[in-house]
N, CA, C and O atoms as a Maestro MAE file, in Angstrom:
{
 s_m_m2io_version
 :::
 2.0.0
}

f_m_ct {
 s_m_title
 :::
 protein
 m_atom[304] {
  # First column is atom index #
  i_m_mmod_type
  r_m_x_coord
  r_m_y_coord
  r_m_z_coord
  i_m_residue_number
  s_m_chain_name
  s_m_pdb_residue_name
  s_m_pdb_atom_name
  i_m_atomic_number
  :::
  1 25 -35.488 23.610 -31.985 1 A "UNK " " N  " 7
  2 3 -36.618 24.364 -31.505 1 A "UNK " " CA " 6
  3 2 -36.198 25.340 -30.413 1 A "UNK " " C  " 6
  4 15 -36.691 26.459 -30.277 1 A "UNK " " O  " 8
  5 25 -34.878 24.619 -29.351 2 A "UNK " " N  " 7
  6 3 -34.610 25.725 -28.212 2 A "UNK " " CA " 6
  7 2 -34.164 26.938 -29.213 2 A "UNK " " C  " 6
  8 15 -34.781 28.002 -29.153 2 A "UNK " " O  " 8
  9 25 -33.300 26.802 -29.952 3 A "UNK " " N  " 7
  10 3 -32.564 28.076 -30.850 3 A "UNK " " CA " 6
  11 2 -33.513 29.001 -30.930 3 A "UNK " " C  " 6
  12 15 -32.982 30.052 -30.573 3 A "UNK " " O  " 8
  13 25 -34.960 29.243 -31.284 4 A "UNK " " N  " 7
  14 3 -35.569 30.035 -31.734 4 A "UNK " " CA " 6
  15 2 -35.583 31.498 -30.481 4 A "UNK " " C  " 6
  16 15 -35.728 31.406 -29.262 4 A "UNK " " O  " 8
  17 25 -35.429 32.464 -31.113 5 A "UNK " " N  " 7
  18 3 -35.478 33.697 -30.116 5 A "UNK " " CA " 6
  19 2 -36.483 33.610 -29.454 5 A "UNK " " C  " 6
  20 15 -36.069 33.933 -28.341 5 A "UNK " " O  " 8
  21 25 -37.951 33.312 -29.310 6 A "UNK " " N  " 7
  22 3 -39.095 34.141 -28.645 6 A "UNK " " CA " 6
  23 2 -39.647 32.638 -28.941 6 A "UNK " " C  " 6
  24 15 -39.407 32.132 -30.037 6 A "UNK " " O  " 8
  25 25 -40.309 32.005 -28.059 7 A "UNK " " N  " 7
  26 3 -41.492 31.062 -27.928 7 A "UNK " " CA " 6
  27 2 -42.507 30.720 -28.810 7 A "UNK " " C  " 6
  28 15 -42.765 29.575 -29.182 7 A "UNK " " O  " 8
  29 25 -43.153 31.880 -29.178 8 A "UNK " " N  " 7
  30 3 -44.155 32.760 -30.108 8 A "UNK " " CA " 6
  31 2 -43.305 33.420 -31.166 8 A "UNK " " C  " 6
  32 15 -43.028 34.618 -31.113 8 A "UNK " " O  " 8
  33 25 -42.744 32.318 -32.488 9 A "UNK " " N  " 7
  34 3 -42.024 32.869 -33.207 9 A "UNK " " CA " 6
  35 2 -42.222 33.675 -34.149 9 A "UNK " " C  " 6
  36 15 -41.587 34.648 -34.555 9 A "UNK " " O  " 8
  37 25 -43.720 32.894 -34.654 10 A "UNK " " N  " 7
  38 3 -44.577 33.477 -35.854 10 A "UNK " " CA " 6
  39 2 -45.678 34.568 -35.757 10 A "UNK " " C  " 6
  40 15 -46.245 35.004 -36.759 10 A "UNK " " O  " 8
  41 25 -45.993 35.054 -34.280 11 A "UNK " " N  " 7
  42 3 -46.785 35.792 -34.134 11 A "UNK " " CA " 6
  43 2 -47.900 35.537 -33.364 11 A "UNK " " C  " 6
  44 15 -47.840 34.345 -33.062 11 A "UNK " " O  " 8
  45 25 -49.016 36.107 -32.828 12 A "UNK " " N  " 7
  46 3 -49.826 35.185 -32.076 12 A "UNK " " CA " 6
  47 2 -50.985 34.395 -32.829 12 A "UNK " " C  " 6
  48 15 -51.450 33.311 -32.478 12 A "UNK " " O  " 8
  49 25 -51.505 35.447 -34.360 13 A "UNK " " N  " 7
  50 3 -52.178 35.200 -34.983 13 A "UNK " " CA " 6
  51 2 -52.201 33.625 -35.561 13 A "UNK " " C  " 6
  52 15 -53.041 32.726 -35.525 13 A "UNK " " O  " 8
  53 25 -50.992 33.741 -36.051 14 A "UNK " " N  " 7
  54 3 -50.674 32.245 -36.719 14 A "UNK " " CA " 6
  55 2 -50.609 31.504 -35.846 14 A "UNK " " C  " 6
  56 15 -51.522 30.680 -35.902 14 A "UNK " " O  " 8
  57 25 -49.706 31.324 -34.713 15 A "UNK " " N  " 7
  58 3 -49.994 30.852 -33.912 15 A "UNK " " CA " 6
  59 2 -50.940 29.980 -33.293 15 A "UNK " " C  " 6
  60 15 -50.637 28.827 -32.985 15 A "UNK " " O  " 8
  61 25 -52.423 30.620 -33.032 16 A "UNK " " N  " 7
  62 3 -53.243 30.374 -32.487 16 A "UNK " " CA " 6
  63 2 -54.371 29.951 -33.890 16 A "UNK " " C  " 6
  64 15 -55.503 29.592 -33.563 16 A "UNK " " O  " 8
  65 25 -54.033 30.004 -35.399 17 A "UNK " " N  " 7
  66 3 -54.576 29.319 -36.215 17 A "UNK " " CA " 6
  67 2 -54.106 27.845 -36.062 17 A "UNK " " C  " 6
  68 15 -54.894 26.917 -35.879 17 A "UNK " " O  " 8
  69 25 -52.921 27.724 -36.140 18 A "UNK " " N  " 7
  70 3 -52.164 26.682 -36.285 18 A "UNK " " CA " 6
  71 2 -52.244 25.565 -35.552 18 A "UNK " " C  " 6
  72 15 -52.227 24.379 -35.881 18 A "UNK " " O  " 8
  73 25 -52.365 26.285 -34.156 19 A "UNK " " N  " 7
  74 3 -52.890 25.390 -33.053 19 A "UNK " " CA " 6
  75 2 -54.319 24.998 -33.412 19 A "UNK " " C  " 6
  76 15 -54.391 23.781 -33.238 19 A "UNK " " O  " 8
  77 25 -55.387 25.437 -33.798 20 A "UNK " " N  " 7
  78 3 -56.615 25.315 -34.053 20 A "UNK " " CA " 6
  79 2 -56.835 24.410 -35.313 20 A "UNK " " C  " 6
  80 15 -57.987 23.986 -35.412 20 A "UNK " " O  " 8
  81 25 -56.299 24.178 -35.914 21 A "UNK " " N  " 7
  82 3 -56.114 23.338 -37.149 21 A "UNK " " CA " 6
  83 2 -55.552 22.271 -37.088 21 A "UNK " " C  " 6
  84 15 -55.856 21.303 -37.785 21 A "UNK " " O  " 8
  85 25 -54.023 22.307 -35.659 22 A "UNK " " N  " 7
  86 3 -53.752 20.653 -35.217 22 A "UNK " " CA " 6
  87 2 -54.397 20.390 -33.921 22 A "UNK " " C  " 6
  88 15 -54.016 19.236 -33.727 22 A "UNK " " O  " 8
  89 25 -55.089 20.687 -32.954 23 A "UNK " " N  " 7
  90 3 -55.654 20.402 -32.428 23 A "UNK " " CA " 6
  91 2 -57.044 20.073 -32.364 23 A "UNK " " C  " 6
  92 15 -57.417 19.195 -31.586 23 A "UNK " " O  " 8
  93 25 -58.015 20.809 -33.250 24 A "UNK " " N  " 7
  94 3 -59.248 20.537 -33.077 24 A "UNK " " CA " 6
  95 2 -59.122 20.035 -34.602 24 A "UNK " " C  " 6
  96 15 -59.170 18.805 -34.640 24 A "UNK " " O  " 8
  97 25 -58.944 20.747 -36.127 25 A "UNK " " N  " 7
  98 3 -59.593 20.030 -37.274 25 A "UNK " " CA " 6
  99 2 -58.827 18.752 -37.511 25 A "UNK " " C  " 6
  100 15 -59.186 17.945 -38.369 25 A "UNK " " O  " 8
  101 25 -57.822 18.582 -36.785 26 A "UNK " " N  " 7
  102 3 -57.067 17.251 -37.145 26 A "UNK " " CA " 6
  103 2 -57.766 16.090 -36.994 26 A "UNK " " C  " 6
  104 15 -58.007 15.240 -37.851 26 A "UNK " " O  " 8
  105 25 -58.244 16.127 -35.207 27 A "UNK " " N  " 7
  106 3 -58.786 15.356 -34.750 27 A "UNK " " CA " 6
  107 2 -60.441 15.108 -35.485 27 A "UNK " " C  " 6
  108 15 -60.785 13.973 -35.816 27 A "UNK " " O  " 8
  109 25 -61.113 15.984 -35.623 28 A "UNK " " N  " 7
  110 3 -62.101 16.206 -36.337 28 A "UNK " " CA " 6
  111 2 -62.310 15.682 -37.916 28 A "UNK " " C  " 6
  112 15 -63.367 15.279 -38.402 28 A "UNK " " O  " 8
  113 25 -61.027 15.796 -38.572 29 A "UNK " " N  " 7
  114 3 -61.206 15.692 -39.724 29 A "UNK " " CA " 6
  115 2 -60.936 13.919 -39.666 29 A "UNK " " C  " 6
  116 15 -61.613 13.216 -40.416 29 A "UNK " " O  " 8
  117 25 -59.730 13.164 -38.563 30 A "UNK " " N  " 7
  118 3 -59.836 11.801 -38.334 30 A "UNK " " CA " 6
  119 2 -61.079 11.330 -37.779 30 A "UNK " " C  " 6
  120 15 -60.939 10.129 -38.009 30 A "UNK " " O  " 8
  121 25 -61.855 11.402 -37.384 31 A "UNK " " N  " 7
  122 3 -62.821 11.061 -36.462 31 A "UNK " " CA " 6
  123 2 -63.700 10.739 -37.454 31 A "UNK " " C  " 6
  124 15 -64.409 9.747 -37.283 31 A "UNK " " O  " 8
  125 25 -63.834 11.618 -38.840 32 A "UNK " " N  " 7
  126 3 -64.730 11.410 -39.582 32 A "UNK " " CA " 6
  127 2 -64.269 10.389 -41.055 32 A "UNK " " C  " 6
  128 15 -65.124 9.786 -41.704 32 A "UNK " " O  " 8
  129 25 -62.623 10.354 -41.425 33 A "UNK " " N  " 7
  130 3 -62.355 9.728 -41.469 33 A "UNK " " CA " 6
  131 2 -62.397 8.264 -41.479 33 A "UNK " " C  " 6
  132 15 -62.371 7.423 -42.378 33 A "UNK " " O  " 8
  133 25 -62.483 8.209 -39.924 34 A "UNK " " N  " 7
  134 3 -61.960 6.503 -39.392 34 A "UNK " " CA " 6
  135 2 -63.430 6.301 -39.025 34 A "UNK " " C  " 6
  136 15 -63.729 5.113 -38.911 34 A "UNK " " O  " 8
  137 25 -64.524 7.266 -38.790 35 A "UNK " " N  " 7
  138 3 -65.870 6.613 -39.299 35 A "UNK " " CA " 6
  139 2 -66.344 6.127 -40.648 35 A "UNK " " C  " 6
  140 15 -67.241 5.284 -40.680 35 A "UNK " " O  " 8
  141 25 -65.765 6.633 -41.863 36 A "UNK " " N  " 7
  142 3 -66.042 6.432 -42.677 36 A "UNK " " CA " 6
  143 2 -65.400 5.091 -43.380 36 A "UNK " " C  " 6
  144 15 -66.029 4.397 -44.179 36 A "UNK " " O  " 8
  145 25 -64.439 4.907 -43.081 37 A "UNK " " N  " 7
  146 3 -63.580 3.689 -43.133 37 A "UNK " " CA " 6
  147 2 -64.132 1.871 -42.130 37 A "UNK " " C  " 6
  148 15 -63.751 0.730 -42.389 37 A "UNK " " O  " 8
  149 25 -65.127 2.360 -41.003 38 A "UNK " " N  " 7
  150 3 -65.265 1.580 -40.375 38 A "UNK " " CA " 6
  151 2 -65.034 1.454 -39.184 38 A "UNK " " C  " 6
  152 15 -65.606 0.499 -38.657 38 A "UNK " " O  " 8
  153 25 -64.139 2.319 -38.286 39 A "UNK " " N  " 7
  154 3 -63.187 2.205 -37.155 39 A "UNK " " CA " 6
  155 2 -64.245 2.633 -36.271 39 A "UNK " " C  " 6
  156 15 -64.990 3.596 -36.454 39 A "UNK " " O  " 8
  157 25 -64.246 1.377 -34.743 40 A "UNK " " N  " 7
  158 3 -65.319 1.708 -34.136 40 A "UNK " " CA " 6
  159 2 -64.525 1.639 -32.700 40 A "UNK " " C  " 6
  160 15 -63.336 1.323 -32.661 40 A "UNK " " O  " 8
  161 25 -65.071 1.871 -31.852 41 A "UNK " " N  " 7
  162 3 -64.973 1.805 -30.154 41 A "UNK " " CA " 6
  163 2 -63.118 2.650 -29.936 41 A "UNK " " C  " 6
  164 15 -62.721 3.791 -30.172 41 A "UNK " " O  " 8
  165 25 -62.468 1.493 -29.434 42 A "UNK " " N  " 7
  166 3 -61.436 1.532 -28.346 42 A "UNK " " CA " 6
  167 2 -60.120 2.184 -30.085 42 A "UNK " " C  " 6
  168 15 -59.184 2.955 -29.873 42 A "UNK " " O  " 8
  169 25 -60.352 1.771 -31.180 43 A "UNK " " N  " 7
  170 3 -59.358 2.172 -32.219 43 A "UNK " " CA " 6
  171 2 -59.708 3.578 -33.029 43 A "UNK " " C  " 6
  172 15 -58.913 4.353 -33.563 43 A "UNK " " O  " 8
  173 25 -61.460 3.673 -32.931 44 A "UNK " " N  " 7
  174 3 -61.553 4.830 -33.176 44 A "UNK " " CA " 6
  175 2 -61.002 5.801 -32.414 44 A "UNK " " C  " 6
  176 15 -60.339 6.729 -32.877 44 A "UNK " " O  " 8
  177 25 -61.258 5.623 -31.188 45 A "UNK " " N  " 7
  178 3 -60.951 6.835 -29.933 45 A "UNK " " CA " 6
  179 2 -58.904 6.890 -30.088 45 A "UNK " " C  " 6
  180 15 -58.360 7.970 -30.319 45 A "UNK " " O  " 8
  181 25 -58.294 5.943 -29.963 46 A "UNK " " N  " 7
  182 3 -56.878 5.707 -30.792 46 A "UNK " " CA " 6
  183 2 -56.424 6.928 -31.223 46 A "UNK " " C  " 6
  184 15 -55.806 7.887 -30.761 46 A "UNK " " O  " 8
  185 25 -57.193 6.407 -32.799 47 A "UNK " " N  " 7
  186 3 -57.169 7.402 -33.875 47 A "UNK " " CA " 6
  187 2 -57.081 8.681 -33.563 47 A "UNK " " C  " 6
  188 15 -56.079 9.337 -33.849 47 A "UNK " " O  " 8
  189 25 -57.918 9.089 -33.061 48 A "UNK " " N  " 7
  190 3 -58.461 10.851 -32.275 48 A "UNK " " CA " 6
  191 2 -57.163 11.457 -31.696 48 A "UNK " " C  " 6
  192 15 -56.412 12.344 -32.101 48 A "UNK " " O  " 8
  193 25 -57.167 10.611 -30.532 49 A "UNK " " N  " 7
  194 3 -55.992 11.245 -30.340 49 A "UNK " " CA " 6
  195 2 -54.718 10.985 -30.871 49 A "UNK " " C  " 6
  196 15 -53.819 11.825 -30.883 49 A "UNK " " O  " 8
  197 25 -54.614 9.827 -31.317 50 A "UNK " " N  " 7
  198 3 -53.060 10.229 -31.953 50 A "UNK " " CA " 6
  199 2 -53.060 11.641 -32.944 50 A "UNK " " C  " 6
  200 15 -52.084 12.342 -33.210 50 A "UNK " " O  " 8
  201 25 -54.863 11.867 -33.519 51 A "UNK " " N  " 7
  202 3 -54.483 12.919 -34.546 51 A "UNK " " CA " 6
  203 2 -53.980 14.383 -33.446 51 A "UNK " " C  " 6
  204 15 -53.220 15.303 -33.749 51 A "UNK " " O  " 8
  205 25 -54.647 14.176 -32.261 52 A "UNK " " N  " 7
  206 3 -54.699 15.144 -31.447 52 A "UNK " " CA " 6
  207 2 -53.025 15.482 -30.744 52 A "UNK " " C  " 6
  208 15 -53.007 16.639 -30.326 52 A "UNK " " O  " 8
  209 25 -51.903 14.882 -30.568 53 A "UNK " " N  " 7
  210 3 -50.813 14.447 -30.313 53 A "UNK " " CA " 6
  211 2 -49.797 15.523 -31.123 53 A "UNK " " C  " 6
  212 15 -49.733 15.625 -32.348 53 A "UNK " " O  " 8
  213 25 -49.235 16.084 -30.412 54 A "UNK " " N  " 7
  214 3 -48.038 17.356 -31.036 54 A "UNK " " CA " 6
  215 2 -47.075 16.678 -32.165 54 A "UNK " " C  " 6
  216 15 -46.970 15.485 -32.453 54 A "UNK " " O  " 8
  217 25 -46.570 17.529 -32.577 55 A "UNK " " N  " 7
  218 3 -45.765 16.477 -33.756 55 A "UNK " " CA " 6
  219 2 -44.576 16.222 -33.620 55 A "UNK " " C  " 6
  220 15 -44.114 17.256 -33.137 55 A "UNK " " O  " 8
  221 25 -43.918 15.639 -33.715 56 A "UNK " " N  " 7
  222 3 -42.456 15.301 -33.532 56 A "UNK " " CA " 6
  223 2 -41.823 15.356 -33.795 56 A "UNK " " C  " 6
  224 15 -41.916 14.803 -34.891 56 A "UNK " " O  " 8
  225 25 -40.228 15.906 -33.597 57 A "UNK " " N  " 7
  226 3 -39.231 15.959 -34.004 57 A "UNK " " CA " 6
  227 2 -38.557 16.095 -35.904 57 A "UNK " " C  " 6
  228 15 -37.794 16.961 -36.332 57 A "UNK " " O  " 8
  229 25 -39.061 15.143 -36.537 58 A "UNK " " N  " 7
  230 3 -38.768 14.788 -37.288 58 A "UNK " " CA " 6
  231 2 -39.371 16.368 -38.667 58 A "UNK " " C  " 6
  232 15 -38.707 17.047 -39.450 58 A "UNK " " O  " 8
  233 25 -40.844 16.342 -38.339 59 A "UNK " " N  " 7
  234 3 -41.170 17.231 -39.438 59 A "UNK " " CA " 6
  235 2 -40.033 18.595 -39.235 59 A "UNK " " C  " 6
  236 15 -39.461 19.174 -40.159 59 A "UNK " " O  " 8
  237 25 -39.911 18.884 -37.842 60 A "UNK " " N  " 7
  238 3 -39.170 19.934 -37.507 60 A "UNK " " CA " 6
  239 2 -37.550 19.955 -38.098 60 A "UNK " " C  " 6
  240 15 -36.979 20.960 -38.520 60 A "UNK " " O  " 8
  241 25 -37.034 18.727 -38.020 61 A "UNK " " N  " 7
  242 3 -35.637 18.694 -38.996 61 A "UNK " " CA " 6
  243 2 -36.006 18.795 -40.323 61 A "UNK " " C  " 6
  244 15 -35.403 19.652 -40.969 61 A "UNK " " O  " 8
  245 25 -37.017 18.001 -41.015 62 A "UNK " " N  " 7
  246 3 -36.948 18.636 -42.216 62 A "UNK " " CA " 6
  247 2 -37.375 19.958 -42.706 62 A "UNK " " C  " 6
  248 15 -36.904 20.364 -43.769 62 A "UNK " " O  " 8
  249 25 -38.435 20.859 -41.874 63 A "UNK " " N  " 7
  250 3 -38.412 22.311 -42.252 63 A "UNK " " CA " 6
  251 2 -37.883 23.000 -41.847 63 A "UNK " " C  " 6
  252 15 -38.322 24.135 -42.036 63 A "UNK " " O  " 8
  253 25 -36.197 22.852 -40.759 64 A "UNK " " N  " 7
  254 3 -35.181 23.175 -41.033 64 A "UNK " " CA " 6
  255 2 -34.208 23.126 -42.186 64 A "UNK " " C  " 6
  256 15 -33.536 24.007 -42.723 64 A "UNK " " O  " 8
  257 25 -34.329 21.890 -42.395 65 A "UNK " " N  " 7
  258 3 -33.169 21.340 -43.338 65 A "UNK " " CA " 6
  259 2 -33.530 22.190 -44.632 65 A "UNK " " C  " 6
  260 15 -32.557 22.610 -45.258 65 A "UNK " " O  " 8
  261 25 -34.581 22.450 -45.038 66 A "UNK " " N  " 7
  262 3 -35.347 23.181 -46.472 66 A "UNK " " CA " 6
  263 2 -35.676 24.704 -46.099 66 A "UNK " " C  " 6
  264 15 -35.961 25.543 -46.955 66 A "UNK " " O  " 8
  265 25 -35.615 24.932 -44.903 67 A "UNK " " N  " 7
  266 3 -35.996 26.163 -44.484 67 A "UNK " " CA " 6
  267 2 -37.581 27.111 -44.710 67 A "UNK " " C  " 6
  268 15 -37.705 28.269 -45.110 67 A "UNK " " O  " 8
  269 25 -38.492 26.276 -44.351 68 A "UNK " " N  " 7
  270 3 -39.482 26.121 -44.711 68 A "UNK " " CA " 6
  271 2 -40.535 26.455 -43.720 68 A "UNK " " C  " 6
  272 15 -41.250 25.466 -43.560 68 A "UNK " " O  " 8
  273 25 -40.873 27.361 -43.065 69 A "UNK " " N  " 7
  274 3 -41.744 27.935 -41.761 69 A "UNK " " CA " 6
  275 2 -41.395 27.122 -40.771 69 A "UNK " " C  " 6
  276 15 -42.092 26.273 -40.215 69 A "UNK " " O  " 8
  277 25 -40.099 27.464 -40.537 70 A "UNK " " N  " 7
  278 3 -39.723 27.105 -38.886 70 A "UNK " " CA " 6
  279 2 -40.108 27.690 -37.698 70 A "UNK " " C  " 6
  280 15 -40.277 27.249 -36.562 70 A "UNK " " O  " 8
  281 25 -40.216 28.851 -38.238 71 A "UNK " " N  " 7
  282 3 -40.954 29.852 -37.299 71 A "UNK " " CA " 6
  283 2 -42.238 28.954 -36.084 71 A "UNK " " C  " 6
  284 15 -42.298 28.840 -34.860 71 A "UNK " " O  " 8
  285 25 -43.226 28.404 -37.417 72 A "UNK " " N  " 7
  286 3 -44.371 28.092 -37.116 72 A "UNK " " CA " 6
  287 2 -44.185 26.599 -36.837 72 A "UNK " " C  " 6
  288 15 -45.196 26.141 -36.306 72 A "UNK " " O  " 8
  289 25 -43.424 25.884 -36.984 73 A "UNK " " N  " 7
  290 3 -43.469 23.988 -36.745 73 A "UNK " " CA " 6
  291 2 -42.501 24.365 -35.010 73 A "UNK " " C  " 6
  292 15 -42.387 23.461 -34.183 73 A "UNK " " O  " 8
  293 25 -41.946 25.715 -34.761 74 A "UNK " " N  " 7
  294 3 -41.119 25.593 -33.362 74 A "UNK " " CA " 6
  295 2 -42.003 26.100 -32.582 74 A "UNK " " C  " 6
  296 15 -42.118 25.711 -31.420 74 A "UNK " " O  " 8
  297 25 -42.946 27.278 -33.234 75 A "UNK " " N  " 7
  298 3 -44.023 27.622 -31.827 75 A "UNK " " CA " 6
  299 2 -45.351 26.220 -31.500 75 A "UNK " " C  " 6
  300 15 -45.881 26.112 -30.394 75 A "UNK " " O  " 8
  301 25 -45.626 25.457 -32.463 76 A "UNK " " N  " 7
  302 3 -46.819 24.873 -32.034 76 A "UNK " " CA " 6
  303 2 -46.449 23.423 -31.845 76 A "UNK " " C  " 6
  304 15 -47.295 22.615 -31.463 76 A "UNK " " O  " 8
  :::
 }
 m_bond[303] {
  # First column is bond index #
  i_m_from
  i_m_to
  i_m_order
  :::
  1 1 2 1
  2 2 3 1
  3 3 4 2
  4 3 5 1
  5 5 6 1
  6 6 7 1
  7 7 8 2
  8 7 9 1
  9 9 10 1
  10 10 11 1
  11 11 12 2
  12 11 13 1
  13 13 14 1
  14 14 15 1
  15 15 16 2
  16 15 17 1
  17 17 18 1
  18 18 19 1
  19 19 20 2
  20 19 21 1
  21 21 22 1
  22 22 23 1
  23 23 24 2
  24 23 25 1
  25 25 26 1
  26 26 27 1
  27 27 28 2
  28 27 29 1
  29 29 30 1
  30 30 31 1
  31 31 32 2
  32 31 33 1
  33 33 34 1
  34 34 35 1
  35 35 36 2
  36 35 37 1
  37 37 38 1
  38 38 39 1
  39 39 40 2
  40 39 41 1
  41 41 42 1
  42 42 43 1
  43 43 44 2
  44 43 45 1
  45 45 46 1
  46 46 47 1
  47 47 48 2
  48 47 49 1
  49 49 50 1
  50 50 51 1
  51 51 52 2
  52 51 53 1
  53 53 54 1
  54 54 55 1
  55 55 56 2
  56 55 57 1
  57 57 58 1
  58 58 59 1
  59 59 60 2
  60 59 61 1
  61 61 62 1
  62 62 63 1
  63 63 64 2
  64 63 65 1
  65 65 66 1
  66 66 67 1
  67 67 68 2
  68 67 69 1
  69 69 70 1
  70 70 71 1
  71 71 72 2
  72 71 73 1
  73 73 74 1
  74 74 75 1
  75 75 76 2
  76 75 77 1
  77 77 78 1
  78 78 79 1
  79 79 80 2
  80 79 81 1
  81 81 82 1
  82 82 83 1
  83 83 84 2
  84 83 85 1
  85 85 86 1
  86 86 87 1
  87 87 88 2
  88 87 89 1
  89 89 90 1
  90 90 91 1
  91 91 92 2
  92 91 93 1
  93 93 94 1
  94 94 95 1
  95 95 96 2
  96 95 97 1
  97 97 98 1
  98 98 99 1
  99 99 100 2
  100 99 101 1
  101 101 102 1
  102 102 103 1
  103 103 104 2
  104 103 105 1
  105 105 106 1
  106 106 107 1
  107 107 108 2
  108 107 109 1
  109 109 110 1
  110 110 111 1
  111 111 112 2
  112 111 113 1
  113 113 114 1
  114 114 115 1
  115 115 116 2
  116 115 117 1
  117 117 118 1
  118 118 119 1
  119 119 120 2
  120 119 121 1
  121 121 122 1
  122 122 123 1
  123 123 124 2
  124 123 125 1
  125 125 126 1
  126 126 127 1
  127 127 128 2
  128 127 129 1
  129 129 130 1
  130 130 131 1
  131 131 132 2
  132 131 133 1
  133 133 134 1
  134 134 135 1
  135 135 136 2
  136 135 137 1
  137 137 138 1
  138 138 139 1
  139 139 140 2
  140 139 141 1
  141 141 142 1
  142 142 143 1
  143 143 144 2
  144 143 145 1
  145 145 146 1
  146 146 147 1
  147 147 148 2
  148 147 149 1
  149 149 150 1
  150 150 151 1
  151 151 152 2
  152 151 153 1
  153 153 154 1
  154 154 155 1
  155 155 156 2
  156 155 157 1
  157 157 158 1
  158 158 159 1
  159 159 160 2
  160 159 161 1
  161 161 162 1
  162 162 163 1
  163 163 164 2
  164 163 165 1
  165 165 166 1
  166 166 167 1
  167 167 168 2
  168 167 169 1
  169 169 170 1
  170 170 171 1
  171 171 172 2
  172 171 173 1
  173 173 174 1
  174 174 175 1
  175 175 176 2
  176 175 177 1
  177 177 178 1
  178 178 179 1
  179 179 180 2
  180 179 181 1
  181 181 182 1
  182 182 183 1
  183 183 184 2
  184 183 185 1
  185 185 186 1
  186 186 187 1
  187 187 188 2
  188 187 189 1
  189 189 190 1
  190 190 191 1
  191 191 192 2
  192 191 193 1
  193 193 194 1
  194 194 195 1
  195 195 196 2
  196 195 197 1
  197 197 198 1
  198 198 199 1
  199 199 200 2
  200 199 201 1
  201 201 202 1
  202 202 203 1
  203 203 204 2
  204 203 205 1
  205 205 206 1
  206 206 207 1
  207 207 208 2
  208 207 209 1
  209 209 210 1
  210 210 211 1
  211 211 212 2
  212 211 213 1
  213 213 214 1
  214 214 215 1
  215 215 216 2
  216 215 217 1
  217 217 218 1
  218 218 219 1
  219 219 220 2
  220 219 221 1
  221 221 222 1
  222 222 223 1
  223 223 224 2
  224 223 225 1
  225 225 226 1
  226 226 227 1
  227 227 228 2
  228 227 229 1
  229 229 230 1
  230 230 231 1
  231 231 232 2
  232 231 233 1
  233 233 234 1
  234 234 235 1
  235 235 236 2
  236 235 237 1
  237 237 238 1
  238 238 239 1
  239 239 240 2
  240 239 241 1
  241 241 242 1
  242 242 243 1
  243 243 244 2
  244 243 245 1
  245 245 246 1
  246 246 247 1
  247 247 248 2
  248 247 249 1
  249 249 250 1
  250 250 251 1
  251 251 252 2
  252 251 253 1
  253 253 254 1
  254 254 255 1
  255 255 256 2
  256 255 257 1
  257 257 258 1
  258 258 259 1
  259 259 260 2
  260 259 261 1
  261 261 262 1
  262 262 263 1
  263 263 264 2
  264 263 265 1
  265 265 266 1
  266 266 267 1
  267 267 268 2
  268 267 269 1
  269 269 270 1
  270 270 271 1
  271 271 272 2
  272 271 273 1
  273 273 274 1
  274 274 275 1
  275 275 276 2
  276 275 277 1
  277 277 278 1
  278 278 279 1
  279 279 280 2
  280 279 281 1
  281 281 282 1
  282 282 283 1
  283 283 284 2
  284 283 285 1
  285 285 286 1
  286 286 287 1
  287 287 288 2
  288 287 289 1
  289 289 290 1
  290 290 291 1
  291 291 292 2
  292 291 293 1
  293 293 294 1
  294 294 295 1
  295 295 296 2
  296 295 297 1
  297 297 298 1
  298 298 299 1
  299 299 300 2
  300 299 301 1
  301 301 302 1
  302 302 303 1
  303 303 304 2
  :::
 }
}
């Protein structure tokens, strides 16, 4: 991720979709989810945020390894 030239690799547009799609519909789309499944109090709230939680390492080696919008898994 340090390698990448510019912070903002993909642009601001994407960028700021991307962020909006793992930050708010992630969580949003679990919430409704893990209501629908049953998940109540202290495991629902869990849930939320782990969906809410940056991603790690790992997706980022593999859309290196395939070369696959690195651009966008190093800015967000």
């Amino acid at each position: 991720m340090a390698l990448q030239p510019k912070i903002i690799a993909c642009g601001q547009r994407v960028a700021t979709f991307s962020m909006a799609v793992r930050f708010l519909t992630g969580p949003a789309v679990m919430a409704a989810t893990s209501m629908a499944i049953g998940l109540r109090g202290v495991l629902l709230h869990v849930a939320i945020v782990e969906a809410a939680l940056p991603q790690g390492i790992v997706p980022f080696v593999f859309a290196k390894e395939y070369n696959a919008r690195v651009d966008i898994l190093s800015t967000v």
